[in-house]
PDB file of N, CA, C and O in Angstrom:
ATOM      1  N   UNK A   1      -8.711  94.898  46.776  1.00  0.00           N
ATOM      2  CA  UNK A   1      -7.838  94.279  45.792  1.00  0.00           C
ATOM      3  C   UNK A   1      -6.396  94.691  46.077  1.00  0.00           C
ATOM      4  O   UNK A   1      -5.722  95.333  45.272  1.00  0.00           O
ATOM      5  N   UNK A   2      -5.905  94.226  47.439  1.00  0.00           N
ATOM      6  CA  UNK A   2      -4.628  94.900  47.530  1.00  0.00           C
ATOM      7  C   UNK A   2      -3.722  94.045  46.816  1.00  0.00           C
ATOM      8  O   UNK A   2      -3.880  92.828  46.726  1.00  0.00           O
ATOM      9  N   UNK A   3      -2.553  94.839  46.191  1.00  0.00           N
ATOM     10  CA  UNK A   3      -1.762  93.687  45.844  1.00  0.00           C
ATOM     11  C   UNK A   3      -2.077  93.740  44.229  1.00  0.00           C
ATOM     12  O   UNK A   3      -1.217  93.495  43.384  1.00  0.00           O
ATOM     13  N   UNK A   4      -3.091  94.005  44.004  1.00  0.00           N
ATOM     14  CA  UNK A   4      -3.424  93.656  42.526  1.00  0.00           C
ATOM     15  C   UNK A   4      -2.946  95.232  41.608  1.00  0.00           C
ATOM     16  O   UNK A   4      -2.403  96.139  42.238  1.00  0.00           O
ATOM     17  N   UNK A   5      -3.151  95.330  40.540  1.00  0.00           N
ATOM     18  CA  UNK A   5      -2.451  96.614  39.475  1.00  0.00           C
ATOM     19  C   UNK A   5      -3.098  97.947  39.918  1.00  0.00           C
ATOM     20  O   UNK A   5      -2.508  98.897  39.402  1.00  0.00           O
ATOM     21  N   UNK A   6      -4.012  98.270  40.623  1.00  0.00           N
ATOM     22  CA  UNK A   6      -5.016  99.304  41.149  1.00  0.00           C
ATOM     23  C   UNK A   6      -4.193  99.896  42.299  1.00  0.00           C
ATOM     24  O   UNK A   6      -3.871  99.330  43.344  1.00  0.00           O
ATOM     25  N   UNK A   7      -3.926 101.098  41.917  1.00  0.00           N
ATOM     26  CA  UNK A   7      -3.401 102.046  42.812  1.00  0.00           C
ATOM     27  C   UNK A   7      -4.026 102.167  44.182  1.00  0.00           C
ATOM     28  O   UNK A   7      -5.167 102.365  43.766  1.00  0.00           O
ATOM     29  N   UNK A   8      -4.188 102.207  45.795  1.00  0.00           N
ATOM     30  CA  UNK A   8      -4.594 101.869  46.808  1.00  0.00           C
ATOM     31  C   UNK A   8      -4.293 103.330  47.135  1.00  0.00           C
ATOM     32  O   UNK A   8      -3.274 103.996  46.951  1.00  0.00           O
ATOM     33  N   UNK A   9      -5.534 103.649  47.700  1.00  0.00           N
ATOM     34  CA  UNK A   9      -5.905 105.534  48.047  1.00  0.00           C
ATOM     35  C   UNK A   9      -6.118 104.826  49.448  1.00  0.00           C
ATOM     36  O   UNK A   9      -6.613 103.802  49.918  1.00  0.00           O
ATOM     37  N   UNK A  10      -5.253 106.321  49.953  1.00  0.00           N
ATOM     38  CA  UNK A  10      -4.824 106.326  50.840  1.00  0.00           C
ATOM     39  C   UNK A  10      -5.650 106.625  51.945  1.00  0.00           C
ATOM     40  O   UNK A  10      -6.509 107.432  51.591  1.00  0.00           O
ATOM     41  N   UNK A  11      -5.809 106.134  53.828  1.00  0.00           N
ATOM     42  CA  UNK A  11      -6.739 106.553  53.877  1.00  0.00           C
ATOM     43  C   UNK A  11      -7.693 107.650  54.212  1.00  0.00           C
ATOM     44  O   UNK A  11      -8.908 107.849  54.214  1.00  0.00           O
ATOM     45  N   UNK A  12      -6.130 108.522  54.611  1.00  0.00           N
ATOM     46  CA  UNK A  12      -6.438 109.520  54.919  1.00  0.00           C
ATOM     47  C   UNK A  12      -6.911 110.624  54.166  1.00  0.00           C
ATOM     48  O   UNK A  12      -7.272 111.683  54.679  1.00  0.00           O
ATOM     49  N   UNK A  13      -6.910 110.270  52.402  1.00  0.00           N
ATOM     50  CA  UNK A  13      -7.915 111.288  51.552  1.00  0.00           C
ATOM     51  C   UNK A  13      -9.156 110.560  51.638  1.00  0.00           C
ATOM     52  O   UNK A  13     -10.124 111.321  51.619  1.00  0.00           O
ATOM     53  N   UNK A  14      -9.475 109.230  51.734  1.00  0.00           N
ATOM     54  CA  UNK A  14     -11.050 108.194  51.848  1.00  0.00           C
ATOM     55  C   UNK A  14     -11.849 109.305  53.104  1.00  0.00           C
ATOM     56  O   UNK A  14     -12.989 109.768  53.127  1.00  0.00           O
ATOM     57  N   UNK A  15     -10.647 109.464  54.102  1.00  0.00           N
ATOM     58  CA  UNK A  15     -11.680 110.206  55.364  1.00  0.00           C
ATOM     59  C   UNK A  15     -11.479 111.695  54.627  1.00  0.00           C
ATOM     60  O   UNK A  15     -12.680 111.961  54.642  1.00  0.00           O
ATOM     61  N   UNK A  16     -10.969 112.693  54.088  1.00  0.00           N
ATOM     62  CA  UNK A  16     -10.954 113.575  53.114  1.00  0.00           C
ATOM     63  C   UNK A  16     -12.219 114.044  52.728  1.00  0.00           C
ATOM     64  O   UNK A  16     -12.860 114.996  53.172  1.00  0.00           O
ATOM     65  N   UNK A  17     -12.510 113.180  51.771  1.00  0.00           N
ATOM     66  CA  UNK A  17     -13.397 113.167  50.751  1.00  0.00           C
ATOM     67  C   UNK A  17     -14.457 113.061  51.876  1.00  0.00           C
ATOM     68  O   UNK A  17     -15.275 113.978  51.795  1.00  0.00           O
ATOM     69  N   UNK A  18     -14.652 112.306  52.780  1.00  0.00           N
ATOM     70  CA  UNK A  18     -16.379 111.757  53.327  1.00  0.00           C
ATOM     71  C   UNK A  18     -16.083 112.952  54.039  1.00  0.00           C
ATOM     72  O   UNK A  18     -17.146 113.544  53.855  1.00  0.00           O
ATOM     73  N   UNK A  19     -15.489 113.614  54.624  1.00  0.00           N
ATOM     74  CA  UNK A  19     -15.372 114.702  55.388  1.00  0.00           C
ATOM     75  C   UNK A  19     -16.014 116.266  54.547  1.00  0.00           C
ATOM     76  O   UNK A  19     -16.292 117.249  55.234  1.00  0.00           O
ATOM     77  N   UNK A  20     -16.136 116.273  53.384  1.00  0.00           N
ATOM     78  CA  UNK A  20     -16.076 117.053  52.581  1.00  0.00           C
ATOM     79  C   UNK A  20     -17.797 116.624  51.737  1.00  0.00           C
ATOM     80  O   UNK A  20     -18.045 116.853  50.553  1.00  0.00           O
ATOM     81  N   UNK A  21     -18.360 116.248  52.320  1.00  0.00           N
ATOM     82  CA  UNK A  21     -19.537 115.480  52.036  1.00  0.00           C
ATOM     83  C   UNK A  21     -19.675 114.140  51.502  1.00  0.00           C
ATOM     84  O   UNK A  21     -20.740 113.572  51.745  1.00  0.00           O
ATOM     85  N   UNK A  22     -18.847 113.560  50.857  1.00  0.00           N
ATOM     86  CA  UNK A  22     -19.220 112.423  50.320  1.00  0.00           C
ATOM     87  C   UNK A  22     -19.139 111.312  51.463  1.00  0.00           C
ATOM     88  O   UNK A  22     -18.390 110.347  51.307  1.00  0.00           O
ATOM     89  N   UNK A  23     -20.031 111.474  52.785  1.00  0.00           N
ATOM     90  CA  UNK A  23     -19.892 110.135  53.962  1.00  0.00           C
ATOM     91  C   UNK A  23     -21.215 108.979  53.180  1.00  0.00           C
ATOM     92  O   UNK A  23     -21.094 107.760  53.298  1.00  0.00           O
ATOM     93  N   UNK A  24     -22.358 109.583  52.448  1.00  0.00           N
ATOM     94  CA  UNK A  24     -23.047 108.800  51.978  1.00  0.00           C
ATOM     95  C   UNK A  24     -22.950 108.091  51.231  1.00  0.00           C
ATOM     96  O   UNK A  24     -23.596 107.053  51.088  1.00  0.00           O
ATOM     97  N   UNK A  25     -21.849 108.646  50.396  1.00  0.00           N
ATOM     98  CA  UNK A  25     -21.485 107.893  49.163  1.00  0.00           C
ATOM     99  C   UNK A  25     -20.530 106.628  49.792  1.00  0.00           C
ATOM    100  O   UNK A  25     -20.653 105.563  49.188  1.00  0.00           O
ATOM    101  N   UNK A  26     -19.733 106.642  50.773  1.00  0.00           N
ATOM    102  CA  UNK A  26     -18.887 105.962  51.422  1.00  0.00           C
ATOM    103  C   UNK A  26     -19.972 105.120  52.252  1.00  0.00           C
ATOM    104  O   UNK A  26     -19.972 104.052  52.865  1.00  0.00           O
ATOM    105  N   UNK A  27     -20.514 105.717  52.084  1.00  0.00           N
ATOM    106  CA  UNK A  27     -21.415 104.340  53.102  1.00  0.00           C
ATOM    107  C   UNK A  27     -22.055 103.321  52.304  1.00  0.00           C
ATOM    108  O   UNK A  27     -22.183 102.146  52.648  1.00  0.00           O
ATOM    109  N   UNK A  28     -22.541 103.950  50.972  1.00  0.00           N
ATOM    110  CA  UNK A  28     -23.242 102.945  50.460  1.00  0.00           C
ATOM    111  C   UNK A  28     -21.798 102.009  49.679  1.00  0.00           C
ATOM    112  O   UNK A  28     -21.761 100.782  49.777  1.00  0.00           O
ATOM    113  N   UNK A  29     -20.916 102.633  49.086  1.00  0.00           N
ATOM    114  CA  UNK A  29     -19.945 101.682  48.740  1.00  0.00           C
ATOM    115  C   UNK A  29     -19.382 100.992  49.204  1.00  0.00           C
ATOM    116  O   UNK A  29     -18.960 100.020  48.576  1.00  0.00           O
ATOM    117  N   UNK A  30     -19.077 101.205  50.711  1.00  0.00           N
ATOM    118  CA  UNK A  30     -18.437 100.402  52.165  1.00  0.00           C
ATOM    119  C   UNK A  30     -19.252  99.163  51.254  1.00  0.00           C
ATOM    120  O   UNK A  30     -18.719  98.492  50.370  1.00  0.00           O
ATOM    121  N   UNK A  31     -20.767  99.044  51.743  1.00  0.00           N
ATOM    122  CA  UNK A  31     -21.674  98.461  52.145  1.00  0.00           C
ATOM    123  C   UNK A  31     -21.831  97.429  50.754  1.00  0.00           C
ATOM    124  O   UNK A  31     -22.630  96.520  50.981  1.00  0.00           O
ATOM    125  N   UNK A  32     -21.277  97.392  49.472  1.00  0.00           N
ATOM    126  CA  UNK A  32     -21.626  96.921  48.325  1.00  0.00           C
ATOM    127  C   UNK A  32     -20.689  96.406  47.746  1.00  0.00           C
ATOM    128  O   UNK A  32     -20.874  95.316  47.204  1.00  0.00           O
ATOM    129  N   UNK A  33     -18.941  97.266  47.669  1.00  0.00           N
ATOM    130  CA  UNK A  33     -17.630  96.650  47.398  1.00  0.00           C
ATOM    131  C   UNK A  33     -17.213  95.956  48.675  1.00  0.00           C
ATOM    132  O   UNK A  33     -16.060  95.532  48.592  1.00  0.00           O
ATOM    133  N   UNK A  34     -17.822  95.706  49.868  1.00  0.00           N
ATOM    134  CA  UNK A  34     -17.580  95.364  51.132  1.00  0.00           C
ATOM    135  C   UNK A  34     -15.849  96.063  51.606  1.00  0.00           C
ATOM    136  O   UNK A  34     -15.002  95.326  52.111  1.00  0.00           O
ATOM    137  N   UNK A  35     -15.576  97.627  51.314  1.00  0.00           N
ATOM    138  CA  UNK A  35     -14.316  97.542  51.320  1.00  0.00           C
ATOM    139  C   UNK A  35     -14.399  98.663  52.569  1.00  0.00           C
ATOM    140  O   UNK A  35     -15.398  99.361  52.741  1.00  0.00           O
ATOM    141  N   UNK A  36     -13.049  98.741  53.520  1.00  0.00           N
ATOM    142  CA  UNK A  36     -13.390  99.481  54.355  1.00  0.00           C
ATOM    143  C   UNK A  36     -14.329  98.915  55.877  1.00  0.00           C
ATOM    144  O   UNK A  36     -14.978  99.708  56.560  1.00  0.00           O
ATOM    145  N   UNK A  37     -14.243  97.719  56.126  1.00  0.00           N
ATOM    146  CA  UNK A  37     -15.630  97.386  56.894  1.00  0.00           C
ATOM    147  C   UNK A  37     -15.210  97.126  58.009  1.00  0.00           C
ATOM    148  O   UNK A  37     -15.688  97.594  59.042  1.00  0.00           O
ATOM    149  N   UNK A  38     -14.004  96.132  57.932  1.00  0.00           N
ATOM    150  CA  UNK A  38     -13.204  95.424  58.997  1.00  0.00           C
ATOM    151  C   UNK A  38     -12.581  96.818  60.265  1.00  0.00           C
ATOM    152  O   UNK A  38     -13.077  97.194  61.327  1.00  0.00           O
ATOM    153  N   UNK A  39     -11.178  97.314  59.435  1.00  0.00           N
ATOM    154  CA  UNK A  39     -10.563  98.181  59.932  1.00  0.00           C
ATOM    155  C   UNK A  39     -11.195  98.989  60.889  1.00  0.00           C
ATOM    156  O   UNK A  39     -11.959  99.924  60.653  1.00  0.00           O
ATOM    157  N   UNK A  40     -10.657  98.372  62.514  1.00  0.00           N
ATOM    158  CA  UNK A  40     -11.447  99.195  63.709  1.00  0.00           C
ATOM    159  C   UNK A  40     -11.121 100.982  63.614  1.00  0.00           C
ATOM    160  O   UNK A  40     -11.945 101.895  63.638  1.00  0.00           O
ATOM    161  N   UNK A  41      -9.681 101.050  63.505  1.00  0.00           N
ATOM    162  CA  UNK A  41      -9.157 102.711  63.397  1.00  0.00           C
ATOM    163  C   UNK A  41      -9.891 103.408  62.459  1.00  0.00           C
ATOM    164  O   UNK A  41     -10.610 104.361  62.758  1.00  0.00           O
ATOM    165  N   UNK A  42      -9.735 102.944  61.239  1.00  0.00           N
ATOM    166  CA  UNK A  42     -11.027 103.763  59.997  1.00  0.00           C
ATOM    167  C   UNK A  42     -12.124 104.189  60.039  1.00  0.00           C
ATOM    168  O   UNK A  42     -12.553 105.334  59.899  1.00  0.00           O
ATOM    169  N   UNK A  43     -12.939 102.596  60.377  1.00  0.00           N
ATOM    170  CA  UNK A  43     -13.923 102.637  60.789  1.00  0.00           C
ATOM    171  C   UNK A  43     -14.664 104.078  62.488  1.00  0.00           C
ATOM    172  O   UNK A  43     -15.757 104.633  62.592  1.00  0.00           O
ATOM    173  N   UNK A  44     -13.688 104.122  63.221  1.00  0.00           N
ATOM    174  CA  UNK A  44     -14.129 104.961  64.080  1.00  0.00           C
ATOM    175  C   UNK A  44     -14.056 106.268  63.522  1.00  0.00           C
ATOM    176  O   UNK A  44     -14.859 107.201  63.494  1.00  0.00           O
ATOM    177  N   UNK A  45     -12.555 106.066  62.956  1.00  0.00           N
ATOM    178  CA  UNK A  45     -12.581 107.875  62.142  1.00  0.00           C
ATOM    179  C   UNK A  45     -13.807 108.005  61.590  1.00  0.00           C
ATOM    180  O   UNK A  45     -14.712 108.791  61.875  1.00  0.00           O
ATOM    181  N   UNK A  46     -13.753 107.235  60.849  1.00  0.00           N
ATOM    182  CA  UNK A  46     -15.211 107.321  59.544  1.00  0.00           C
ATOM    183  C   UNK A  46     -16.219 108.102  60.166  1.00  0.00           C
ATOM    184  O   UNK A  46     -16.799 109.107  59.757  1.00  0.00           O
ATOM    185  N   UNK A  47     -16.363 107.243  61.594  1.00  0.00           N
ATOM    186  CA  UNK A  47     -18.111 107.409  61.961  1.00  0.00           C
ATOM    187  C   UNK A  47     -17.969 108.975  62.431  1.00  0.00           C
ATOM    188  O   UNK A  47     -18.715 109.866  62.024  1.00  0.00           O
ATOM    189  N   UNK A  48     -17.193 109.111  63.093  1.00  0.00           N
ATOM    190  CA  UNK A  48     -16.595 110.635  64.000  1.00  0.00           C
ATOM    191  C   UNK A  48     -16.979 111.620  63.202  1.00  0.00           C
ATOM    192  O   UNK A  48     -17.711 112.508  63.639  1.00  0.00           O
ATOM    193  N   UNK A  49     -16.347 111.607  61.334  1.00  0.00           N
ATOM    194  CA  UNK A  49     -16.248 112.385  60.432  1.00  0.00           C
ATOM    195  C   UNK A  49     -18.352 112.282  60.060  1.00  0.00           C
ATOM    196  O   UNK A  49     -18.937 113.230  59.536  1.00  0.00           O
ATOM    197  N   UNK A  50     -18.935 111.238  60.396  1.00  0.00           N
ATOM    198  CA  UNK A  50     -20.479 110.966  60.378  1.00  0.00           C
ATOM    199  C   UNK A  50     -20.920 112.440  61.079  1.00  0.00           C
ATOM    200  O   UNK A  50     -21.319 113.494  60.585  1.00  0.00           O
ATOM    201  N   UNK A  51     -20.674 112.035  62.379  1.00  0.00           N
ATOM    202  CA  UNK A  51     -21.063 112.885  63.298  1.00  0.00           C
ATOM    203  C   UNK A  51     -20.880 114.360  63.344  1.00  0.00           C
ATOM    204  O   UNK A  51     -21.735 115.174  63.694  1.00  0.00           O
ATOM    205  N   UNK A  52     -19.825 114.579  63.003  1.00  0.00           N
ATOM    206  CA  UNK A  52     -18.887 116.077  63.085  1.00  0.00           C
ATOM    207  C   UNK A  52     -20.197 116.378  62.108  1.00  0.00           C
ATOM    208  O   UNK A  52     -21.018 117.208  62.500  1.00  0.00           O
ATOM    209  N   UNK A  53     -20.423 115.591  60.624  1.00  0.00           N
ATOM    210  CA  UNK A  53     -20.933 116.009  59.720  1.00  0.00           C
ATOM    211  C   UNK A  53     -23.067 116.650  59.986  1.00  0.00           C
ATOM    212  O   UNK A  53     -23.736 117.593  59.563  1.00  0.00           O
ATOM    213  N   UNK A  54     -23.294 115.614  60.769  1.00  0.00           N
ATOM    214  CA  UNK A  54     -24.716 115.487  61.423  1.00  0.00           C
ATOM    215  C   UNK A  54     -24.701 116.528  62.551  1.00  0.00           C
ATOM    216  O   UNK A  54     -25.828 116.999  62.712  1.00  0.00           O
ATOM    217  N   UNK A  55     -23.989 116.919  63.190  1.00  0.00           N
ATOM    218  CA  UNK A  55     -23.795 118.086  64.194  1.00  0.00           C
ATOM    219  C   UNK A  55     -23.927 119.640  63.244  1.00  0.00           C
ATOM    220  O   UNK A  55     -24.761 120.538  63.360  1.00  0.00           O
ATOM    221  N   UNK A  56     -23.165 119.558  62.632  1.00  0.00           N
ATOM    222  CA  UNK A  56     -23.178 120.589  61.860  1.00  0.00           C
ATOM    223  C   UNK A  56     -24.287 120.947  61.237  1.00  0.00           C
ATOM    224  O   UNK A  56     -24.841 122.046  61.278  1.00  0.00           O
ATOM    225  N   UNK A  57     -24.666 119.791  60.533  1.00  0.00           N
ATOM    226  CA  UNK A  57     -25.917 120.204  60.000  1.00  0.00           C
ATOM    227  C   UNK A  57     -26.817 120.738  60.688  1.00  0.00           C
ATOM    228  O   UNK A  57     -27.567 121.590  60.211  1.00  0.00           O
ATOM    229  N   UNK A  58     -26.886 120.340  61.874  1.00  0.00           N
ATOM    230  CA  UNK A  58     -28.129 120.354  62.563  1.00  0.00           C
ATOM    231  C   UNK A  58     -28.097 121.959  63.638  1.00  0.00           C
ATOM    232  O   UNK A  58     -29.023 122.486  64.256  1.00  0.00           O
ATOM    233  N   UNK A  59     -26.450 122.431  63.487  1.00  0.00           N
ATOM    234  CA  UNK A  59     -26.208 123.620  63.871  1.00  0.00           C
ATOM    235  C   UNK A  59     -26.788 124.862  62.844  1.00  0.00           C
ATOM    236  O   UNK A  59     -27.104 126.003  63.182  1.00  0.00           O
ATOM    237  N   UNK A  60     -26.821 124.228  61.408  1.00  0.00           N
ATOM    238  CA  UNK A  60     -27.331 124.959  60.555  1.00  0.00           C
ATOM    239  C   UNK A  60     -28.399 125.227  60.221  1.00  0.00           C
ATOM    240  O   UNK A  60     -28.798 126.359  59.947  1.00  0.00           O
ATOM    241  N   UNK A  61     -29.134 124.030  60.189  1.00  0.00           N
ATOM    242  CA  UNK A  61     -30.840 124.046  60.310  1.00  0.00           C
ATOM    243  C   UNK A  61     -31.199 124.649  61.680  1.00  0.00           C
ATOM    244  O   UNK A  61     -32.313 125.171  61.734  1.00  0.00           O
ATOM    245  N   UNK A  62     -30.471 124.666  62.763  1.00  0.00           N
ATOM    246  CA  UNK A  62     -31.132 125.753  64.183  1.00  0.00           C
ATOM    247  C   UNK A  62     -31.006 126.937  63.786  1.00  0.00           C
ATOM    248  O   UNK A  62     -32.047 127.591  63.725  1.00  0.00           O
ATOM    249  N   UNK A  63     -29.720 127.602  63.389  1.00  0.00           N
ATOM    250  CA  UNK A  63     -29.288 128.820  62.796  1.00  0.00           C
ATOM    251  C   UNK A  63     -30.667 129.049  61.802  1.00  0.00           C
ATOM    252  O   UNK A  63     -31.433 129.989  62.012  1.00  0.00           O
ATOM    253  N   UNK A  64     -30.855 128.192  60.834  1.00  0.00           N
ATOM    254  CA  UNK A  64     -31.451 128.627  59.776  1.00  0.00           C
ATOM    255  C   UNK A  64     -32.951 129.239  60.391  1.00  0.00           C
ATOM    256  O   UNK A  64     -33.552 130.306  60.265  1.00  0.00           O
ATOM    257  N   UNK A  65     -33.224 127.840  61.188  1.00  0.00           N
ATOM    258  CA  UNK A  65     -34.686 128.362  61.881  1.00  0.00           C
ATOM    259  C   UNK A  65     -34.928 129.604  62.944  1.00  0.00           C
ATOM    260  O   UNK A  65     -35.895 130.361  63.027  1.00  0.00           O
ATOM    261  N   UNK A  66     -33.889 129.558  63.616  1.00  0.00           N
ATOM    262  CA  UNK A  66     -34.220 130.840  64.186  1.00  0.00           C
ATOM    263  C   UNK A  66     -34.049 132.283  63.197  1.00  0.00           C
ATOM    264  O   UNK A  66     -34.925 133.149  63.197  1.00  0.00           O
ATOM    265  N   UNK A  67     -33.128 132.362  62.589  1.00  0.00           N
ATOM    266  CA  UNK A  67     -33.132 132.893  61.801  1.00  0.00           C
ATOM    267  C   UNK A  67     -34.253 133.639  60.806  1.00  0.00           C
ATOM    268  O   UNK A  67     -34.131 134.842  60.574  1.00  0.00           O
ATOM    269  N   UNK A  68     -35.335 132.877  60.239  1.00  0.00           N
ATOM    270  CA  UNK A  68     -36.301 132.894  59.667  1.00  0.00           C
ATOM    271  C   UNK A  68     -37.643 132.566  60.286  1.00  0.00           C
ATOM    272  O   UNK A  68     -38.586 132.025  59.708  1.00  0.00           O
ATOM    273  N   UNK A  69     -37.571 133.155  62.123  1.00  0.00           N
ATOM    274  CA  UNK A  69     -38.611 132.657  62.546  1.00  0.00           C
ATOM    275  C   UNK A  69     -38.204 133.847  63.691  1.00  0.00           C
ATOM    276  O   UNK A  69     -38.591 133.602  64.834  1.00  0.00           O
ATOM    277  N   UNK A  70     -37.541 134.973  63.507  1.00  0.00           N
ATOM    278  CA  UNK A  70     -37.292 136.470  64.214  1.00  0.00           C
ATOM    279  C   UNK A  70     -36.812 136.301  65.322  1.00  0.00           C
ATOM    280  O   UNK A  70     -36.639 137.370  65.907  1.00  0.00           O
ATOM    281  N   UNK A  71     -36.406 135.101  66.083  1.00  0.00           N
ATOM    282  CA  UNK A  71     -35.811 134.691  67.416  1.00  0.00           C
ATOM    283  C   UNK A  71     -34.569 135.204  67.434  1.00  0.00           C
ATOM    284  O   UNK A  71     -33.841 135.026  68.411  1.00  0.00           O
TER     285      UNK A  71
END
């Protein structure tokens, strides 16, 4: 709704926030307000901030498992 009375967030707190966990929540709203979809630059940040996020995790669940498995 650009253009219209609704203040337009910016996008560098949108990648912020999904960076900070909320990428799911951004995905399902992408996917429903259709907003966010087009934009090639965003869109790559977006996914990057996906990944960074899925790496990590998965650094944590190894940590966790070895961890609790005497390795």
């Amino acid at each position: 709704m650009a253009g219209g009375t609704w203040t337009r967030v910016p996008e560098r707190v949108l990648l912020l926030l999904a960076l900070l966990g909320g990428s799911p929540a951004a995905i399902l709203s992408s996917r429903l307000f259709r907003h966010k979809t087009v934009k090639p630059s965003f869109r790559r940040m977006f996914w990057i901030v996906v990944l960074v996020q899925v790496a990590a995790a998965g650094g944590v669940a190894w940590w966790w498992w070895r961890r609790s498995h005497g390795a």
